[in-house]
mmCIF file as gemmi writes it, N, C-alpha and C atoms, coordinates in Angstrom:
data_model
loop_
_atom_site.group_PDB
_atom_site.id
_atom_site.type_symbol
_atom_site.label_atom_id
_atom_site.label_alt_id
_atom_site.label_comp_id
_atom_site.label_asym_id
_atom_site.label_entity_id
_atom_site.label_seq_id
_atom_site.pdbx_PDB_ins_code
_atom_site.Cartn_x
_atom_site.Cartn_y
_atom_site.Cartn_z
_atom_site.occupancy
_atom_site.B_iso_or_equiv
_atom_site.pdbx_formal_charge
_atom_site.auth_seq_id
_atom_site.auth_asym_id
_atom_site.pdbx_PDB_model_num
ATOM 1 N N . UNK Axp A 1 ? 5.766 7.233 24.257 1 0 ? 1 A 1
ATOM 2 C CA . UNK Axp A 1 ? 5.579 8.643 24.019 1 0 ? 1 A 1
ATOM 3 C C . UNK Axp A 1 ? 4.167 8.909 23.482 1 0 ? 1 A 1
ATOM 4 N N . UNK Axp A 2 ? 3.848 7.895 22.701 1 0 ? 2 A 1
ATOM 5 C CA . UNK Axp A 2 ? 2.288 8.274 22.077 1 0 ? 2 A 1
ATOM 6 C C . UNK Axp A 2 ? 1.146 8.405 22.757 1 0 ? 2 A 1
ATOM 7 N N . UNK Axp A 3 ? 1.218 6.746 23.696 1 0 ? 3 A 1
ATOM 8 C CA . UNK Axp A 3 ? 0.585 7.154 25.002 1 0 ? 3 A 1
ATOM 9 C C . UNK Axp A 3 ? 0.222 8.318 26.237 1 0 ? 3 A 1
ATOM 10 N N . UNK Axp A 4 ? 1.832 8.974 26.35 1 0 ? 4 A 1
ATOM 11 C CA . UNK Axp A 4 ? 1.594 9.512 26.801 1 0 ? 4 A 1
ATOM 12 C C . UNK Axp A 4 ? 0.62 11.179 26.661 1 0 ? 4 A 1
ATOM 13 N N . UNK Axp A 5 ? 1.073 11.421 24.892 1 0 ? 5 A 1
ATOM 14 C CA . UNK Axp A 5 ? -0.145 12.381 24.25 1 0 ? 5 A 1
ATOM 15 C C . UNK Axp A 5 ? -1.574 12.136 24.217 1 0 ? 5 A 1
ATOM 16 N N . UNK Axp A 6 ? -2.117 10.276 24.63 1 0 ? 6 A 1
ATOM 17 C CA . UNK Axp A 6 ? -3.485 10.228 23.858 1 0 ? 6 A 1
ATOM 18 C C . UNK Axp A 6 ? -3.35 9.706 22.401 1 0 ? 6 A 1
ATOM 19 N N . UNK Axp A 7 ? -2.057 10.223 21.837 1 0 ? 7 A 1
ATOM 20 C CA . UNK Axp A 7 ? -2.084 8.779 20.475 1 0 ? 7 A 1
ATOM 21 C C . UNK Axp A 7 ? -2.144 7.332 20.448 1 0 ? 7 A 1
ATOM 22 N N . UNK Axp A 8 ? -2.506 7.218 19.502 1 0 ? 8 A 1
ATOM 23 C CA . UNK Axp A 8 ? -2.236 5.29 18.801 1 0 ? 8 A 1
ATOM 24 C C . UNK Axp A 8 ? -1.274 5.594 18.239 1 0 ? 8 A 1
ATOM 25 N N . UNK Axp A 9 ? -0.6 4.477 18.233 1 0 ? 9 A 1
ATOM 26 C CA . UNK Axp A 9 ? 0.418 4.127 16.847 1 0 ? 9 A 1
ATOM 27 C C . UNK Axp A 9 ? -0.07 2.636 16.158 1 0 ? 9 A 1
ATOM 28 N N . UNK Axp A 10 ? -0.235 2.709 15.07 1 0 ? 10 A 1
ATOM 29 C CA . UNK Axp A 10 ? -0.207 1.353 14.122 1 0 ? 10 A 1
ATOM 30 C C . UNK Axp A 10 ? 0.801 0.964 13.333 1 0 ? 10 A 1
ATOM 31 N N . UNK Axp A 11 ? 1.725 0.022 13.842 1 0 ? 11 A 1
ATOM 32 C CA . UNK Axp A 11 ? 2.692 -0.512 13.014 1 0 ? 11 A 1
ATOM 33 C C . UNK Axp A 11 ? 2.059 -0.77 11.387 1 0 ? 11 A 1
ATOM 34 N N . UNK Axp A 12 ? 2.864 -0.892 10.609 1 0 ? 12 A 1
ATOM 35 C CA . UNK Axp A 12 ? 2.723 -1.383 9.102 1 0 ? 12 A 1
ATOM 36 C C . UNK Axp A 12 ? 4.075 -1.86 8.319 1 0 ? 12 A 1
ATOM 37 N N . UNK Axp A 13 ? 4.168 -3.12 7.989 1 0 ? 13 A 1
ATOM 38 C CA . UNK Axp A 13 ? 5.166 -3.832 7.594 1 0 ? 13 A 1
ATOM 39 C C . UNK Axp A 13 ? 5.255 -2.948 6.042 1 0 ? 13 A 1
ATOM 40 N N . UNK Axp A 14 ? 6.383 -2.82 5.889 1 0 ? 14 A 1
ATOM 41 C CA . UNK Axp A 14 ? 6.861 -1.661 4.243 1 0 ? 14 A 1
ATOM 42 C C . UNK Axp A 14 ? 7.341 -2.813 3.62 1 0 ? 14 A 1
ATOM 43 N N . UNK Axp A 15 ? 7.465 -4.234 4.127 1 0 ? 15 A 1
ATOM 44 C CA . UNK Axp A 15 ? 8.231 -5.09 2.846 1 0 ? 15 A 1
ATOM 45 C C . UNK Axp A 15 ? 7.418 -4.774 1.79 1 0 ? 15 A 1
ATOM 46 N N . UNK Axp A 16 ? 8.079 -4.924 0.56 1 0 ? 16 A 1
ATOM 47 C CA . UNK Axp A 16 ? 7.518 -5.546 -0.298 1 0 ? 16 A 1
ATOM 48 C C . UNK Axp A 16 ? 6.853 -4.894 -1.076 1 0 ? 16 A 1
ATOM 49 N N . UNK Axp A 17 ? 6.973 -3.003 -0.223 1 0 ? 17 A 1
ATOM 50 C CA . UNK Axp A 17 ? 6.065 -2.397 -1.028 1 0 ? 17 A 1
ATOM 51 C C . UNK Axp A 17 ? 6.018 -1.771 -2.093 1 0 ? 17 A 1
ATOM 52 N N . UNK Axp A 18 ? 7.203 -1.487 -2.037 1 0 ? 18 A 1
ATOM 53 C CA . UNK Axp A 18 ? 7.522 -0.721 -3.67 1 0 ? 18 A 1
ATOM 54 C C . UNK Axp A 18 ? 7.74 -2.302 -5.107 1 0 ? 18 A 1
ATOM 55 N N . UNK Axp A 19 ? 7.316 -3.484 -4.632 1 0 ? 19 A 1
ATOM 56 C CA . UNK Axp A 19 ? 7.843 -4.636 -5.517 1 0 ? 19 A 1
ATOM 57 C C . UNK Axp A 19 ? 6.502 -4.827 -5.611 1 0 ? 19 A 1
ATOM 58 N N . UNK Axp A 20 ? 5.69 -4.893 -5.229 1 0 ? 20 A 1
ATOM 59 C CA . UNK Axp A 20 ? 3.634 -4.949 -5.131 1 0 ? 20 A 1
ATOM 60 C C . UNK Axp A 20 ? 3.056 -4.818 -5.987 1 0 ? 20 A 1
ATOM 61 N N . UNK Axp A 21 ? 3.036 -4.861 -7.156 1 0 ? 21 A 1
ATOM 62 C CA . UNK Axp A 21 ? 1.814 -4.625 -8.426 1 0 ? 21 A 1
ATOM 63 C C . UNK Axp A 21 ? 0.669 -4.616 -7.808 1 0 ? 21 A 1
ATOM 64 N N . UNK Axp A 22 ? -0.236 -3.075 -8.733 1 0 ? 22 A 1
ATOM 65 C CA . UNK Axp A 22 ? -1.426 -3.233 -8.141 1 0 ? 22 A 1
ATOM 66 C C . UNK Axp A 22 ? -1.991 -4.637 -8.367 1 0 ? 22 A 1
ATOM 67 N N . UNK Axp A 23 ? -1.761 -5.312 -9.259 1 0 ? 23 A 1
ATOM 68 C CA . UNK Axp A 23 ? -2.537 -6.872 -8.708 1 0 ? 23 A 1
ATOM 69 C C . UNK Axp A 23 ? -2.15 -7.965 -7.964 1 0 ? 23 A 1
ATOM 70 N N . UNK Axp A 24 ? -0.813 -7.208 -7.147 1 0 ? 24 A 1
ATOM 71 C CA . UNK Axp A 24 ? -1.137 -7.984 -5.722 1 0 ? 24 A 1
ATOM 72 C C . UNK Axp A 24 ? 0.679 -8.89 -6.212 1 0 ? 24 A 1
ATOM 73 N N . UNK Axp A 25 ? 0.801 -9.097 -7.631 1 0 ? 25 A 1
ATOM 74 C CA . UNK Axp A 25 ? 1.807 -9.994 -8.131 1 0 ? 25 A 1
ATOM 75 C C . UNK Axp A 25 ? 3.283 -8.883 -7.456 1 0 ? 25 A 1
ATOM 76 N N . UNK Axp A 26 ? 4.462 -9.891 -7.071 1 0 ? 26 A 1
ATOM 77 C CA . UNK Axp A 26 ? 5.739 -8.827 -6.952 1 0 ? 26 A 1
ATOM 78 C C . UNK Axp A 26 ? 6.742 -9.003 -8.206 1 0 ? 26 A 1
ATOM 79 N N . UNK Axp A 27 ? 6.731 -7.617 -7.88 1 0 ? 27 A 1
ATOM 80 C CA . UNK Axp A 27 ? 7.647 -7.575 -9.297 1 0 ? 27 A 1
ATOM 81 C C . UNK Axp A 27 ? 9.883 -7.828 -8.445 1 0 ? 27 A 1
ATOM 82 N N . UNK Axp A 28 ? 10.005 -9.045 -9.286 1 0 ? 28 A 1
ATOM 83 C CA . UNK Axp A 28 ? 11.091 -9.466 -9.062 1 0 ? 28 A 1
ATOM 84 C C . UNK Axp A 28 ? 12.441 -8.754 -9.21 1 0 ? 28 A 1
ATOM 85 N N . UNK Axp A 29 ? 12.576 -7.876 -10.148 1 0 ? 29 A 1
ATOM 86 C CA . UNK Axp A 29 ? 13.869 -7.53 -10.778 1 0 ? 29 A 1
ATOM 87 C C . UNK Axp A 29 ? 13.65 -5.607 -10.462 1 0 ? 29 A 1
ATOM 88 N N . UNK Axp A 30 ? 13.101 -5.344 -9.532 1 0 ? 30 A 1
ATOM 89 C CA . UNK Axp A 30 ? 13.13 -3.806 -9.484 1 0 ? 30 A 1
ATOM 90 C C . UNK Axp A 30 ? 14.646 -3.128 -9.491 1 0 ? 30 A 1
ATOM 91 N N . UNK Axp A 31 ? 15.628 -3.549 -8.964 1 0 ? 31 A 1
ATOM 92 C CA . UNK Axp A 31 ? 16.482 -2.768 -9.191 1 0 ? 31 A 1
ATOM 93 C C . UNK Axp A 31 ? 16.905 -1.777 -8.376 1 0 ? 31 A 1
ATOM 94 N N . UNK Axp A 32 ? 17.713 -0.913 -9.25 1 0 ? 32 A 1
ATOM 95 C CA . UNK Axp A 32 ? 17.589 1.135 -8.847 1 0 ? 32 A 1
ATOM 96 C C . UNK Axp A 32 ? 16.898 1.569 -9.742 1 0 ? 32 A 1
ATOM 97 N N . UNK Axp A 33 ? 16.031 1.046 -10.313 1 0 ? 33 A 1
ATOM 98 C CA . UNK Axp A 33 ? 14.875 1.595 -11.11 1 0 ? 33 A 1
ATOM 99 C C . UNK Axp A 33 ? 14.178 2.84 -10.161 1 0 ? 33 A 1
ATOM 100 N N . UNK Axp A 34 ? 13.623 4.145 -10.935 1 0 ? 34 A 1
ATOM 101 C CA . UNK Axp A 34 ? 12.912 4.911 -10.211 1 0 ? 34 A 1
ATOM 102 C C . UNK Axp A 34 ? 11.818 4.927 -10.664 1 0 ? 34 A 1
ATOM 103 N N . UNK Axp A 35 ? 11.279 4.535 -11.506 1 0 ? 35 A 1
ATOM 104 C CA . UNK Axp A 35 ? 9.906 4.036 -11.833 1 0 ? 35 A 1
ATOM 105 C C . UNK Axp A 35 ? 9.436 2.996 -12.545 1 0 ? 35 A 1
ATOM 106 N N . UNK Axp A 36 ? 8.181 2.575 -12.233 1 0 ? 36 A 1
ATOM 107 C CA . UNK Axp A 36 ? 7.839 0.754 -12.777 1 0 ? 36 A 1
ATOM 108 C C . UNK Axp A 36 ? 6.597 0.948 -13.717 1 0 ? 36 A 1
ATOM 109 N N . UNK Axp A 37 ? 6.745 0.114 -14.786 1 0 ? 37 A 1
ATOM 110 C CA . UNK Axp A 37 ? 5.872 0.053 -15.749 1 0 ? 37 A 1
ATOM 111 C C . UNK Axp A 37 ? 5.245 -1.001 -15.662 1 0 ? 37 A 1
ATOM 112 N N . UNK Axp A 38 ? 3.967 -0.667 -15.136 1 0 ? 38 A 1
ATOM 113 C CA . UNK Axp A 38 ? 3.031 -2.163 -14.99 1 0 ? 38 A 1
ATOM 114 C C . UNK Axp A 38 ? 1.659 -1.807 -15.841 1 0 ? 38 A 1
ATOM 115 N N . UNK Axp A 39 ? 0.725 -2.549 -17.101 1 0 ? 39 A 1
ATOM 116 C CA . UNK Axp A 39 ? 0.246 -2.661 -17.867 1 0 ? 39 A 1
ATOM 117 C C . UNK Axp A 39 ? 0.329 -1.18 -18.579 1 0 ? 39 A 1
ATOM 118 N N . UNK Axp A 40 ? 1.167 -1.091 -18.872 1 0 ? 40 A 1
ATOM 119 C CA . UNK Axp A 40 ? 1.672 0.228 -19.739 1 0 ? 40 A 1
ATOM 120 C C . UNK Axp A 40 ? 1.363 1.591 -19.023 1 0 ? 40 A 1
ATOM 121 N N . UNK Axp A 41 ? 1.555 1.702 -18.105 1 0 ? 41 A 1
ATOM 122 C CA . UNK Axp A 41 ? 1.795 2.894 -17.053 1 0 ? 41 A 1
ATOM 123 C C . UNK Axp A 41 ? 3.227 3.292 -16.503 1 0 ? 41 A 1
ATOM 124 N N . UNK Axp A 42 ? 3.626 4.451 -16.016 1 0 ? 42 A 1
ATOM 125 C CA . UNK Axp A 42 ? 4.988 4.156 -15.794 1 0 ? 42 A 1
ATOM 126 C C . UNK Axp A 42 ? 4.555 4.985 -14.486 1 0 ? 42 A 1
ATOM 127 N N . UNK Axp A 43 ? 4.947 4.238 -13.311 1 0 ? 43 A 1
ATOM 128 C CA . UNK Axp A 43 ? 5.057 4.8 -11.98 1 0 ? 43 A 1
ATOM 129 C C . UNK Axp A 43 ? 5.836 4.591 -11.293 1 0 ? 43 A 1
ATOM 130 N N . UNK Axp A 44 ? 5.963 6.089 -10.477 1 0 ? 44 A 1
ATOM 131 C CA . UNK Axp A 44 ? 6.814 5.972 -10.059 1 0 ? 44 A 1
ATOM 132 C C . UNK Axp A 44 ? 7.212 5.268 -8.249 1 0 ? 44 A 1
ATOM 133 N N . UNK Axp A 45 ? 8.292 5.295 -8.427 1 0 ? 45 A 1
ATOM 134 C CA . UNK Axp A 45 ? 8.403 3.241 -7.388 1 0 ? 45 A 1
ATOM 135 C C . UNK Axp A 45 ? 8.281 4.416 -5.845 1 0 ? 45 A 1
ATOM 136 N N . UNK Axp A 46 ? 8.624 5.222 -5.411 1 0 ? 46 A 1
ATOM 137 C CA . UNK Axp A 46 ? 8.342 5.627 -4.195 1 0 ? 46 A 1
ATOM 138 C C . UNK Axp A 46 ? 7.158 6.066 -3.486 1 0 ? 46 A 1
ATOM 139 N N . UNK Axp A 47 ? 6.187 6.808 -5.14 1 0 ? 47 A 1
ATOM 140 C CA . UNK Axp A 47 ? 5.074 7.196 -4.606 1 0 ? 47 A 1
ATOM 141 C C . UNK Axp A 47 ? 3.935 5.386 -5.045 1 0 ? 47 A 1
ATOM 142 N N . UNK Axp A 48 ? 4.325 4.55 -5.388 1 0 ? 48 A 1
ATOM 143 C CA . UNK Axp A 48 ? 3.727 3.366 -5.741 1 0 ? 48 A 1
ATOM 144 C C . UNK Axp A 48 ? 4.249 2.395 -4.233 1 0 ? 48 A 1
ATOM 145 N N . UNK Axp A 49 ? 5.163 2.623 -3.559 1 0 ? 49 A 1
ATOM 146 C CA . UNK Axp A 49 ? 5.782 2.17 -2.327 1 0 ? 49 A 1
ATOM 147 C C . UNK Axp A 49 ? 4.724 2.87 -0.922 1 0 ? 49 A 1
ATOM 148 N N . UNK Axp A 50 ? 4.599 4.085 -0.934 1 0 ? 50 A 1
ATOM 149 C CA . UNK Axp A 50 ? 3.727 4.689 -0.176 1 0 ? 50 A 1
ATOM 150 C C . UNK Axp A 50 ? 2.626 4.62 0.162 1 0 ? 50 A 1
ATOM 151 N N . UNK Axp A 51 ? 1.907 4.239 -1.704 1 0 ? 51 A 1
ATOM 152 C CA . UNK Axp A 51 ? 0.62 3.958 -1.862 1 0 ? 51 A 1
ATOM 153 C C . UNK Axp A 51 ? 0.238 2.628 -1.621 1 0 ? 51 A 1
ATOM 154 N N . UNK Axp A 52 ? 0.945 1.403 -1.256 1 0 ? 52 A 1
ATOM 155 C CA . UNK Axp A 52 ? 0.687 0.321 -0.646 1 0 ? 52 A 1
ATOM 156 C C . UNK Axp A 52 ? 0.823 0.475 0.59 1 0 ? 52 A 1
ATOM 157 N N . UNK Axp A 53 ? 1.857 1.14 1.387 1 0 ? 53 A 1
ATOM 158 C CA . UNK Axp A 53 ? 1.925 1.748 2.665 1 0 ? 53 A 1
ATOM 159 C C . UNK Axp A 53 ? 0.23 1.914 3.407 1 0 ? 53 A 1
ATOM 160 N N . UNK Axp A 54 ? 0.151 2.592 2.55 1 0 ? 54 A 1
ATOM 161 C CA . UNK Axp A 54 ? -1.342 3.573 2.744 1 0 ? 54 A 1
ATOM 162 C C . UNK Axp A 54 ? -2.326 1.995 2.85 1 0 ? 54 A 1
ATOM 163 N N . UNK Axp A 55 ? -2.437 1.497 1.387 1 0 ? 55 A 1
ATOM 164 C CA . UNK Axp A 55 ? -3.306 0.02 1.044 1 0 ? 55 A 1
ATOM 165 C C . UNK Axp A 55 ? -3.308 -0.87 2.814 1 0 ? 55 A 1
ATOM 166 N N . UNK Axp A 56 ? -1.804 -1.011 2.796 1 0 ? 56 A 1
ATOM 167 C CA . UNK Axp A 56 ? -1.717 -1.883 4.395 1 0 ? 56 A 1
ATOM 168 C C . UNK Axp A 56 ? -2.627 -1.47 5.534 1 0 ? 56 A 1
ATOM 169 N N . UNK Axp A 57 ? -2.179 0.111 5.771 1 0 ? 57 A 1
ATOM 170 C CA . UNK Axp A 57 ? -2.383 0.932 6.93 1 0 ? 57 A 1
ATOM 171 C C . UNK Axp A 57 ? -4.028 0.708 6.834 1 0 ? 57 A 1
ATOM 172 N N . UNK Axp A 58 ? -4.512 1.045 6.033 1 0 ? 58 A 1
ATOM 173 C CA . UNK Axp A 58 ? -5.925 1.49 5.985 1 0 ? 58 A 1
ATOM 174 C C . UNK Axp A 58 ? -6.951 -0.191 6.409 1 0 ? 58 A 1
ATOM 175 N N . UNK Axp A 59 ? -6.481 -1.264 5.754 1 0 ? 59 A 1
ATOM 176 C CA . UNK Axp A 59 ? -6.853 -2.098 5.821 1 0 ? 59 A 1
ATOM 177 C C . UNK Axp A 59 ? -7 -2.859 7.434 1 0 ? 59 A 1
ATOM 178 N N . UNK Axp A 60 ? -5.751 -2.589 8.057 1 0 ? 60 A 1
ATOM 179 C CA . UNK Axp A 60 ? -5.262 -2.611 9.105 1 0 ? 60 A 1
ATOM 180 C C . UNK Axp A 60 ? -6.21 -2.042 10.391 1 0 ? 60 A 1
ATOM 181 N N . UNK Axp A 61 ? -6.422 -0.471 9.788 1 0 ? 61 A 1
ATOM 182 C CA . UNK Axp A 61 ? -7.782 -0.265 11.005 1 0 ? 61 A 1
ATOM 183 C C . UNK Axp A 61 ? -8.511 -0.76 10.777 1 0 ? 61 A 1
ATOM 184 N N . UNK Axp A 62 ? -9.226 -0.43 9.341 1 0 ? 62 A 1
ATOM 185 C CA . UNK Axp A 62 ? -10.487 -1.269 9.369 1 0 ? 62 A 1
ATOM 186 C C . UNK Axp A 62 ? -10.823 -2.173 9.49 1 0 ? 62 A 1
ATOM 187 N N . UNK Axp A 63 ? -10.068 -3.258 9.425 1 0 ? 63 A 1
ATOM 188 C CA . UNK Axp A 63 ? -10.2 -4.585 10.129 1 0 ? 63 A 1
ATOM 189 C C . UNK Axp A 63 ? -10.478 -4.704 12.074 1 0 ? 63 A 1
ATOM 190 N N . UNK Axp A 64 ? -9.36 -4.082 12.033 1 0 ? 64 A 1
ATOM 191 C CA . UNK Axp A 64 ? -9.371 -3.902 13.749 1 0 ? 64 A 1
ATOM 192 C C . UNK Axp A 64 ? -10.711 -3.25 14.044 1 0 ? 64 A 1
ATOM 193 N N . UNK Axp A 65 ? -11.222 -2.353 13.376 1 0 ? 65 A 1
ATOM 194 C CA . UNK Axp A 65 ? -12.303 -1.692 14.214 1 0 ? 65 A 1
ATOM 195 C C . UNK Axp A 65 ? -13.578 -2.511 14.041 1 0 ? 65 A 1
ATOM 196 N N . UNK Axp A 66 ? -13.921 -3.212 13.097 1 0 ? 66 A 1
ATOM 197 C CA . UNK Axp A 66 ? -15.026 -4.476 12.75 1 0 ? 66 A 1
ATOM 198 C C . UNK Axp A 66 ? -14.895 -5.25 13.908 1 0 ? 66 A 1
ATOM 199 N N . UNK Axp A 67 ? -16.163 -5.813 14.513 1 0 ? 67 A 1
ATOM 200 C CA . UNK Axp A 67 ? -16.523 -6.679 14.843 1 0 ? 67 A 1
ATOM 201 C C . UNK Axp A 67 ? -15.391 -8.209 14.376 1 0 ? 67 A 1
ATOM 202 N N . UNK Axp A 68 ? -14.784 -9.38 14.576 1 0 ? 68 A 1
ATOM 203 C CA . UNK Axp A 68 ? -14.409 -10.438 14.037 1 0 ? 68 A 1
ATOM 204 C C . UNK Axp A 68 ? -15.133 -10.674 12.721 1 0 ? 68 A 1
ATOM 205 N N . UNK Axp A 69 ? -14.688 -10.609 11.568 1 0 ? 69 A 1
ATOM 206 C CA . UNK Axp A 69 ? -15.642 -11.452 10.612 1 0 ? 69 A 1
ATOM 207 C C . UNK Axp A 69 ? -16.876 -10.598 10.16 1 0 ? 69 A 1
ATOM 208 N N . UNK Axp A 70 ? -16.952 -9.224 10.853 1 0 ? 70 A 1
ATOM 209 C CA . UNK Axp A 70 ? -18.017 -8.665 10.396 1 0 ? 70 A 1
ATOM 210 C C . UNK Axp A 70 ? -18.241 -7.538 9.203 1 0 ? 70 A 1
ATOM 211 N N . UNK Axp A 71 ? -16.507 -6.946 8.839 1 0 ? 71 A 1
ATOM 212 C CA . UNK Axp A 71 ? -16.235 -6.601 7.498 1 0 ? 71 A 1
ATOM 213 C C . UNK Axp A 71 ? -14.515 -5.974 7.358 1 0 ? 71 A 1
ATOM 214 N N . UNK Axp A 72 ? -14.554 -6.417 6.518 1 0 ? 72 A 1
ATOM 215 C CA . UNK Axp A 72 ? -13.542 -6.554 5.938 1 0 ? 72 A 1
ATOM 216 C C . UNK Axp A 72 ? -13 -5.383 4.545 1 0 ? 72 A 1
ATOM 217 N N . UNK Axp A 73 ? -12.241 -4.636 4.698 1 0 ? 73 A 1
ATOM 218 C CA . UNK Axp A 73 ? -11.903 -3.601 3.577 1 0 ? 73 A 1
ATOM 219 C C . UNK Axp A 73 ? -11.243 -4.281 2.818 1 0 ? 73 A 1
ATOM 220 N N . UNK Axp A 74 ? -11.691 -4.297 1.309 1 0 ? 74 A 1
ATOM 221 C CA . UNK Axp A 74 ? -11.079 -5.036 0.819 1 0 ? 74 A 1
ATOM 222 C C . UNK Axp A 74 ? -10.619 -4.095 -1.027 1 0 ? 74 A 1
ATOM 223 N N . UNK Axp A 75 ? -9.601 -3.283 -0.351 1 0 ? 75 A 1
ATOM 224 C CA . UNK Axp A 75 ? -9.308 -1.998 -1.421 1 0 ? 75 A 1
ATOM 225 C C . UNK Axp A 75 ? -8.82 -2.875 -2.569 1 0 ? 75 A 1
ATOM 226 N N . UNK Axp A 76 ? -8.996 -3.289 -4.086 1 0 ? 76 A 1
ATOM 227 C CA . UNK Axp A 76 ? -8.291 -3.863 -4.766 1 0 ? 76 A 1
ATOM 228 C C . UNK Axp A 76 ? -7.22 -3.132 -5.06 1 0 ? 76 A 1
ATOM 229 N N . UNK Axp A 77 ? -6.601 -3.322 -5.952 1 0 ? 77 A 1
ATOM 230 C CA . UNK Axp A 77 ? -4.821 -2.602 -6.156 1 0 ? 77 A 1
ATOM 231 C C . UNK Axp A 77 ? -6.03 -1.963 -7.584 1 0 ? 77 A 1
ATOM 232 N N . UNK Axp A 78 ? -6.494 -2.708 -8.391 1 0 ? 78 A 1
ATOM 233 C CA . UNK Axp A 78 ? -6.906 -1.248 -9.929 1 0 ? 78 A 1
ATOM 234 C C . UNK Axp A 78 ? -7.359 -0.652 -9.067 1 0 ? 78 A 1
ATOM 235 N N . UNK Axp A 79 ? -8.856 -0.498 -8.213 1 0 ? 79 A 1
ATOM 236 C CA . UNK Axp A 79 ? -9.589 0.542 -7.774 1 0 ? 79 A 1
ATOM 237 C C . UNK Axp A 79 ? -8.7 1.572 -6.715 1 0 ? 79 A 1
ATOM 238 N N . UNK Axp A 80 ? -7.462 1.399 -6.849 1 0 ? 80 A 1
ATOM 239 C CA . UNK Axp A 80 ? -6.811 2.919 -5.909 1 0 ? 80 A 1
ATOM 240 C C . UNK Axp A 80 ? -5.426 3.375 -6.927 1 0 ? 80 A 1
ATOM 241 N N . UNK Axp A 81 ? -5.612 2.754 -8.487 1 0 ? 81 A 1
ATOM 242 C CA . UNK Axp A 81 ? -4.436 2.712 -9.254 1 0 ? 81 A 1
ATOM 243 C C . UNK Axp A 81 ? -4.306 4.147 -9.997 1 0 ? 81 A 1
ATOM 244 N N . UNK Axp A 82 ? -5.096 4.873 -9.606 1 0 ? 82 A 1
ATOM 245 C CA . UNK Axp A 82 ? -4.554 6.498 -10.076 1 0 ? 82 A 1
ATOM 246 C C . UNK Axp A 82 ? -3.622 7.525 -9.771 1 0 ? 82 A 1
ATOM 247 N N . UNK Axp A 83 ? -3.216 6.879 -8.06 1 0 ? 83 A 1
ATOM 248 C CA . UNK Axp A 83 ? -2.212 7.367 -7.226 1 0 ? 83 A 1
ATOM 249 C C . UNK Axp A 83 ? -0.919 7.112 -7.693 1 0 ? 83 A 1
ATOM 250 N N . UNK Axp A 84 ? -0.381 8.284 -8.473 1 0 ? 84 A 1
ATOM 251 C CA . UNK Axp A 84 ? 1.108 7.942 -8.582 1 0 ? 84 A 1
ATOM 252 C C . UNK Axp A 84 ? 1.388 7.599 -9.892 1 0 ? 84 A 1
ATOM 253 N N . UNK Axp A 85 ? 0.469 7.983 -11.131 1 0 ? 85 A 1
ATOM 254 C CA . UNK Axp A 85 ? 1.2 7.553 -12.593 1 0 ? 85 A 1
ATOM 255 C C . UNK Axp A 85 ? 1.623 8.761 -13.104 1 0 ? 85 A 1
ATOM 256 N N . UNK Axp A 86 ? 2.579 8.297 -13.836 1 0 ? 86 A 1
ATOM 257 C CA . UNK Axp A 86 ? 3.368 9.514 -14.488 1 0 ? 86 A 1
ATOM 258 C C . UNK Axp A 86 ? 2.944 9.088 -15.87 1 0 ? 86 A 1
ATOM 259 N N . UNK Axp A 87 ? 2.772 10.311 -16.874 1 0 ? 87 A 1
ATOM 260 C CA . UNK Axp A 87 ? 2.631 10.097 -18.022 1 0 ? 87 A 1
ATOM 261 C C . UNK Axp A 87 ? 3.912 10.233 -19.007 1 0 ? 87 A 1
């Protein structure tokens, strides 16, 4: 169907994403927790699930559109960690 509009589609694997600490570590025991407290922040797990969504997706083109080996996006988890804290 995408094709046939002229779209792309880019798959993106969602494991794992709401368990993802921005530093990359998974958090084991999430639960039905609705929000996760990682270095004294409390966020919340769907919009922190999304926002790795996003981390994957983005990484994903930009890789593809580089040359092999010629650059690499390399978003850390602190530098996009404003998305999604609740106070």
């Amino acid at each position: 169907m995408a094709k046939k509009y002229g779209k792309t589609v880019i798959d993106v694997n969602e494991s794992y994403t709401s368990k993802t600490l921005w530093d990359g570590s998974i958090l084991k025991n999430l639960g039905g927790k609705a929000s996760i407290l990682f270095r004294g922040k409390r966020v919340n797990r769907d919009i922190h699930g999304a926002r790795n969504i996003l981390i994957r997706f983005l990484t994903k083109v930009i890789d593809g559109l580089s040359p092999q080996g010629a650059c690499s996006l390399n978003i850390t988890k602190a530098g996009f960690c404003g998305f999604g804290v609740l106070k």
